[in-house]
C-alpha positions as CSV (number, residue, x, y, z in Angstrom):
1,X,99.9,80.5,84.9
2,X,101.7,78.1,83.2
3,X,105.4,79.3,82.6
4,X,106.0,81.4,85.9
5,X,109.6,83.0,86.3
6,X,110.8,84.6,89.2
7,X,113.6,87.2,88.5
8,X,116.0,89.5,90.4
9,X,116.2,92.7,88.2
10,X,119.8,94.2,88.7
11,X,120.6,95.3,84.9
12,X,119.2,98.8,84.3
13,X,118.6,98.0,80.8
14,X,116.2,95.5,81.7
15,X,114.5,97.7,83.9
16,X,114.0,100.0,81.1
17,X,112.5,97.4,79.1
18,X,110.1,96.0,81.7
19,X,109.1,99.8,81.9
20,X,108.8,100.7,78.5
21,X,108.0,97.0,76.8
22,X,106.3,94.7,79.4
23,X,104.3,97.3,81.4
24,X,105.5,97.0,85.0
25,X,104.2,100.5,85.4
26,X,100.3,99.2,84.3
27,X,100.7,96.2,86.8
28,X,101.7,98.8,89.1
29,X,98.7,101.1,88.5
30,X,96.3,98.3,88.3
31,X,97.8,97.0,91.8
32,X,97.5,101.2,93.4
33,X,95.2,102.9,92.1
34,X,91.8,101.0,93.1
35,X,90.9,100.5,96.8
36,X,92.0,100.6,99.4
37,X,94.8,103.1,98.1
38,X,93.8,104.9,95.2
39,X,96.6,106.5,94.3
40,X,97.5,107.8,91.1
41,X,101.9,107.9,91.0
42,X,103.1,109.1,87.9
43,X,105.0,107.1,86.2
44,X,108.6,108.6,86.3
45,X,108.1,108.4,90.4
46,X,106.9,104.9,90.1
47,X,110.2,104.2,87.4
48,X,112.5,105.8,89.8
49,X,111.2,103.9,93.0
50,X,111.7,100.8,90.9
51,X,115.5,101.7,89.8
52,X,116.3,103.1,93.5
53,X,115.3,99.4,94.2
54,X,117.6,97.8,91.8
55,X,120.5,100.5,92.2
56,X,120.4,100.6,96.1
57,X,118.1,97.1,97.4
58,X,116.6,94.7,95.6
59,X,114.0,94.0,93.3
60,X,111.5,91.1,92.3
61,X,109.8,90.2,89.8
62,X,107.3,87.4,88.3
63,X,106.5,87.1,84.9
64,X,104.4,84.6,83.2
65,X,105.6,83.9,79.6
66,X,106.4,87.6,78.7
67,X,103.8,89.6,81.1
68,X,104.6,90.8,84.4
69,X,102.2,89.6,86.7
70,X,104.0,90.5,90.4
71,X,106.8,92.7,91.7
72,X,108.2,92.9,95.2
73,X,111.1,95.6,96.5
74,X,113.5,96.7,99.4
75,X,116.1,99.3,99.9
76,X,117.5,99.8,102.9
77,X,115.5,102.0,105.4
78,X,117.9,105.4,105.6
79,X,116.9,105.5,101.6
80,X,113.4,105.7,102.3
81,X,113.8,109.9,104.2
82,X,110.0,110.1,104.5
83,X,109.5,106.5,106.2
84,X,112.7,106.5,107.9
85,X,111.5,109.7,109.9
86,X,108.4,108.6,110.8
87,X,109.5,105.3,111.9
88,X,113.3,106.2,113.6
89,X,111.7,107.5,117.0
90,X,110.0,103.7,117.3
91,X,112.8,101.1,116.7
92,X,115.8,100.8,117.6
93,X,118.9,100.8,115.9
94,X,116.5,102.4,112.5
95,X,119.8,103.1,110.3
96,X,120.1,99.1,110.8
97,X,116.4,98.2,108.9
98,X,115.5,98.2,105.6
99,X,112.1,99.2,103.9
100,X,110.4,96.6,102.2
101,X,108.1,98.9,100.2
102,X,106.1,97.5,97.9
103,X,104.7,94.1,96.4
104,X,101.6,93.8,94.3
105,X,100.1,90.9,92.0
106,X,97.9,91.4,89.2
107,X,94.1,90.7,90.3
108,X,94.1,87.7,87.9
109,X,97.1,85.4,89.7
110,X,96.0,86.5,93.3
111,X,95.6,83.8,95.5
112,X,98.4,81.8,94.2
113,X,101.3,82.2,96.1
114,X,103.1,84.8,94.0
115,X,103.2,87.3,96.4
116,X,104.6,85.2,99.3
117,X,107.4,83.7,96.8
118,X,108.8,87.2,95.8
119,X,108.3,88.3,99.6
120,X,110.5,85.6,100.5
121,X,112.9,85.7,97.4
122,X,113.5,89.8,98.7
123,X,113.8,88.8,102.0
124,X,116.2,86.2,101.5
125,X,118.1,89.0,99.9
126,X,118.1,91.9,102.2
127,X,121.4,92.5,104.3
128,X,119.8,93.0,107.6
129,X,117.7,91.1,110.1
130,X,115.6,94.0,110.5
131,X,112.7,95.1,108.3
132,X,110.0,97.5,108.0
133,X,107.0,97.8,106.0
134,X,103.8,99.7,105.6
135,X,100.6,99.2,104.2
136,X,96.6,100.6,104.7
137,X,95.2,99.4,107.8
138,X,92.4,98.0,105.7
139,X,94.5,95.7,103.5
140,X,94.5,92.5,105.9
141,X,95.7,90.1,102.8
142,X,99.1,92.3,103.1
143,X,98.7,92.1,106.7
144,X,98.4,88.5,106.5
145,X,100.9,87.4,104.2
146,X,103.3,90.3,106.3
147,X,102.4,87.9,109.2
148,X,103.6,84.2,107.8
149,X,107.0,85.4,107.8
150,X,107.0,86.7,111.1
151,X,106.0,90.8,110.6
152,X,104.1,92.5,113.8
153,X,102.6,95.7,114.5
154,X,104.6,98.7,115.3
155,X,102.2,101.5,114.9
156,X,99.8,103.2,113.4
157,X,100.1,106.7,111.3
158,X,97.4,108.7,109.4
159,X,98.5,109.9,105.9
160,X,97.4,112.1,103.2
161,X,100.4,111.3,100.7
162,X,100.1,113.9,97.8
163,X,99.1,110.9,95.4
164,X,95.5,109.9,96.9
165,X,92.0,111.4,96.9
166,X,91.6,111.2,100.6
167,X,93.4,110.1,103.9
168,X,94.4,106.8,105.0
169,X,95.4,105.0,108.1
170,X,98.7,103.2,107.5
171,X,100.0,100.1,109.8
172,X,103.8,99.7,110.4
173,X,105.0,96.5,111.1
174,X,108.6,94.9,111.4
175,X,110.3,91.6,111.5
176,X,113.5,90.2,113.0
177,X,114.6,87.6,110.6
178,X,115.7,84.6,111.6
């Protein structure tokens, strides 16, 4: 952890090559796939999430010398369909949040403040106040770092998304920032 790099990704080319050089899409896999989510995303769907960030929100990432070892995105809320019409009958104003979607750390550099400096670097991006996220209701390290800057419970959903094993409880929360 000696040479850590935060970086806004906004050049498609360097997306590619994160994808197809420095494995973002095995940081991502190693982040999803074990408890409590188990998901298995393919990669084009987890490439295409990642250039909807960069195209249409933002997008995150850490790297230690040339490995990725974090990533952190948002697009606005209306981008997310599926989220966007689960949450729209519970704020108001939904066409005004964005979706802050996903953020994961390798195992190896958890607990070192990674994950709350790309939270804050997206945030400090994002062109609303108002943001939504999601995560399983058994994940209370997202829940906590979700909480520092200033998320709070908005509801609770089951879910059987088509890329897990079995069903999950998901917790919404939202944040007005200041």
């Amino acid at each position: 952890m000696s040479n850590l790099k935060y970086i806004q990704v906004t050049d498609v080319g360097v997306l590619s090559d994160y994808f197809e050089k420095n494995g973002l899409y095995d940081l991502y896999d190693i982040c999803f796939s074990v408890a409590p989510y188990f998901e298995d995303i393919p990669f084009d769907t987890v490439r295409s999430s990642f250039e909807q960030f960069r195209s249409e929100g933002v997008l995150f990432l850490c790297i230690d010398d040339e490995a990725i070892v974090g990533f952190c995105g948002a697009i606005p809320l209306p981008c997310q369909k599926d989220v966007y019409g689960i949450v729209k009958d519970h704020i108001i104003d939904a066409d005004k949040y964005w979706y802050h979607s996903e953020i994961g750390t390798h195992p190896e550099y958890r607990g070192k403040g990674i994950a709350t400096t790309l939270l804050k670097n997206v945030l400090e991006k994002v062109t609303s106040q108002y943001v939504v996220m999601r995560t399983n209701e058994s994940n209370e390290g997202s829940m906590a770092l979700h909480r520092k800057f200033g998320f709070k419970m908005l509801m609770l959903t089951e879910e059987m998304p088509l890329t897990q094993v079995m069903p999950d409880t998901r917790i919404f929360m939202t944040c007005k920032k200041s």
